[in-house]
N, C-alpha and C positions, 0 to 999 in steps of 0.2 A: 504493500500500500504506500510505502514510504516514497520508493523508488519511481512509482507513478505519480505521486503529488510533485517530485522532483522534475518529471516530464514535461505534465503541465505546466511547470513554474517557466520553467525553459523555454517552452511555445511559446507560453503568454507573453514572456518577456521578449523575443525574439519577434512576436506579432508588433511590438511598441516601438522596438528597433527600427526591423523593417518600415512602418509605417511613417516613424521620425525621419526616414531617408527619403522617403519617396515626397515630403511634403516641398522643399526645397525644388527636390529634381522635375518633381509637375512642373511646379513653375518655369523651371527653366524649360520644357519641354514644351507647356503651350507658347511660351513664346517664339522658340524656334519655331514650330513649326506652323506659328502667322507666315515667320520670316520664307519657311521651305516653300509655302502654298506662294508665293510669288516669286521662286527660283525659277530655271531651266531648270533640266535633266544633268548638263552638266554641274551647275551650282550646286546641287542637292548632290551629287557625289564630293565633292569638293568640301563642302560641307562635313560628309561624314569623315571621310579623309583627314579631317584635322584630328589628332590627337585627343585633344580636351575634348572635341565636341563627340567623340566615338567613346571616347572613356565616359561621358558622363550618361551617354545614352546604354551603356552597356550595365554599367553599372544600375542604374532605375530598371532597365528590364530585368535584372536578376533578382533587384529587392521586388520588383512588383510580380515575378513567380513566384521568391519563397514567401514571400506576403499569402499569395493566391493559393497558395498550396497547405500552407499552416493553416489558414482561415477553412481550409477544406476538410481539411484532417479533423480539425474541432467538430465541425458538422458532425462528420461522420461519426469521428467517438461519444457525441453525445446524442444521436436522438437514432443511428440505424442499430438494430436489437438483433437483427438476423446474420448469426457469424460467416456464411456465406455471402450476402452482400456488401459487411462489413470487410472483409478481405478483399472482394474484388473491388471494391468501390477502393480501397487502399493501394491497392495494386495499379490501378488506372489510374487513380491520382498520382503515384510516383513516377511510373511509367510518361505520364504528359507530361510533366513536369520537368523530368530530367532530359527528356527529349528535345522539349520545346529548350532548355537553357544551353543542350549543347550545339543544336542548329544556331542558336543566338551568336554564339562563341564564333563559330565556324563563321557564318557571316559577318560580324565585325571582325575579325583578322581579315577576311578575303576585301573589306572593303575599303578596311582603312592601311592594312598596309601594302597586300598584292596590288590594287588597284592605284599605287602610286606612280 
């Protein structure tokens, strides 16, 4: 029981992190992309391209998965009852999750630094 109340403390806390990260990086991200929606095609590579602006977009897309995926996880621990949808619901959740953050990965190296 102990070792779960420690789990939870860990999510919770980790939900506040994440969350504290992503309030900042919104910002910066709706204002890029005022800025994106009146590039070209080439500006908007250009764009990513820069360092700071690939690192701060990289970074907000991995607090805003594990944000998305914690917030899921809680769902599920607390209201699905039935240990076979609880595992597979768990299972697809990591599954998306870790897929979606390594195509992420993949794509900002191929764009910020292959594409120089």
């Amino acid at each position: 029981m102990v070792n779960s109340m420690k789990n939870y403390a860990l999510k919770w806390l980790l939900q506040r992190i994440t969350a504290s990260i992503l309030i900042p990086l919104t910002f910066w991200f709706i204002y890029s992309a005022i800025s994106l929606s009146k590039m070209e095609y080439d500006e908007t590579i250009n764009f990513f391209q820069s360092y700071i602006n690939s690192s701060l977009f990289y970074v907000m897309m991995l607090a805003m998965l594990l944000h998305a995926k914690l917030g899921l996880q809680t769902i599920i621990d607390d209201y699905v009852t039935s240990k076979k949808i609880y595992n597979l619901s768990k299972w697809g959740i990591n599954l998306t999750s870790y897929t979606l953050m390594i195509l992420l990965t993949i794509f900002i190296i191929k764009t910020a630094i292959f594409n120089a």
